[in-house]
C-alpha positions in Angstrom: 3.3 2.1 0.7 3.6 -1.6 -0.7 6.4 -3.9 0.0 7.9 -3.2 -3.0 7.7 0.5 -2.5 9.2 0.3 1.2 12.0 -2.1 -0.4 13.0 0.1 -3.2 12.9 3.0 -0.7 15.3 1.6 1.7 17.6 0.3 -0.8 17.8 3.8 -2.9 18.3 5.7 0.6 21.4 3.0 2.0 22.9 3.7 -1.2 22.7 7.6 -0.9 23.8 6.8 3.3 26.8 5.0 1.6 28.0 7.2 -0.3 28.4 9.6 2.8 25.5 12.0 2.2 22.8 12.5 5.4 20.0 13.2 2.8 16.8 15.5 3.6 13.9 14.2 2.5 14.0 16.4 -0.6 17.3 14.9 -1.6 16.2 11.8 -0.8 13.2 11.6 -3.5 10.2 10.8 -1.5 7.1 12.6 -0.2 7.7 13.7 3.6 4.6 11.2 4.2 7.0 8.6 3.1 9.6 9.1 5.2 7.4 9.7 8.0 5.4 6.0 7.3 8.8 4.3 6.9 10.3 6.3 10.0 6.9 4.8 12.3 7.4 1.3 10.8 11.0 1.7 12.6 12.4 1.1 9.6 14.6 4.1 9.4 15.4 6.7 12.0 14.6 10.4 11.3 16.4 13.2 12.6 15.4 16.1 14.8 12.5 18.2 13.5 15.0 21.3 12.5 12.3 23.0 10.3 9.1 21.3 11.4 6.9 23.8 8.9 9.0 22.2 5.7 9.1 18.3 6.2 11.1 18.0 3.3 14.4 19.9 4.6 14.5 17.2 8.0 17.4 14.8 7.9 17.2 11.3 7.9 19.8 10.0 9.6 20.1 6.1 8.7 18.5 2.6 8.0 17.5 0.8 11.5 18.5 -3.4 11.9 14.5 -3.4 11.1 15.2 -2.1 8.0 18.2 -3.9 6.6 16.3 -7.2 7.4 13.6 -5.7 5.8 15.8 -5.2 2.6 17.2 -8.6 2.9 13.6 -10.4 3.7 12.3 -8.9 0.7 15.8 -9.8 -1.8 15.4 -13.1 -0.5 11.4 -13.8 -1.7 12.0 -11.9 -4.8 15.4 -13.9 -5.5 13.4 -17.2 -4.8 10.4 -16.1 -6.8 12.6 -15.1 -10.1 14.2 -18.6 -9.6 11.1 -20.1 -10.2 9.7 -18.0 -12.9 12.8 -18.1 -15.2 13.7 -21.5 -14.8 14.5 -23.1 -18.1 
């Protein structure tokens, strides 16, 4: 996944996590590859492997601290970056 992918990701699933949902990867939107690519980044934390022959019914249980600064990394260089581009 790009940057932009990752960032979009994690943004989309704190958003579903704050609304009070524990999304499955179906629910969530994503391909179980993913999840799992985010999940070994240690970006977000999956749940237990309750049906490990249908990766798309796991849980994912939350955003790690290495994913909220990846979130906020990311606002912060595209934030600085539309600043410069739009600038009258």
């Amino acid at each position: 996944m790009k940057d932009n992918d990752k960032r979009v990701a994690l943004i989309r699933l704190r958003d579903i996590i704050y609304s009070g949902v524990r999304p499955t990867v179906r629910e969530y939107g994503f391909s179980a590859e993913n999840v799992q690519e985010l999940s070994d980044e240690g970006l977000i934390q999956s749940g237990d492997k309750l049906f490990p022959e249908e990766p798309g019914r796991n849980v994912i249980k939350g955003i790690l601290p290495a994913g909220h600064a990846f979130i906020s990394r990311h606002h912060a260089l595209y934030d600085q970056r539309d600043q410069y581009e739009y600038s009258p």
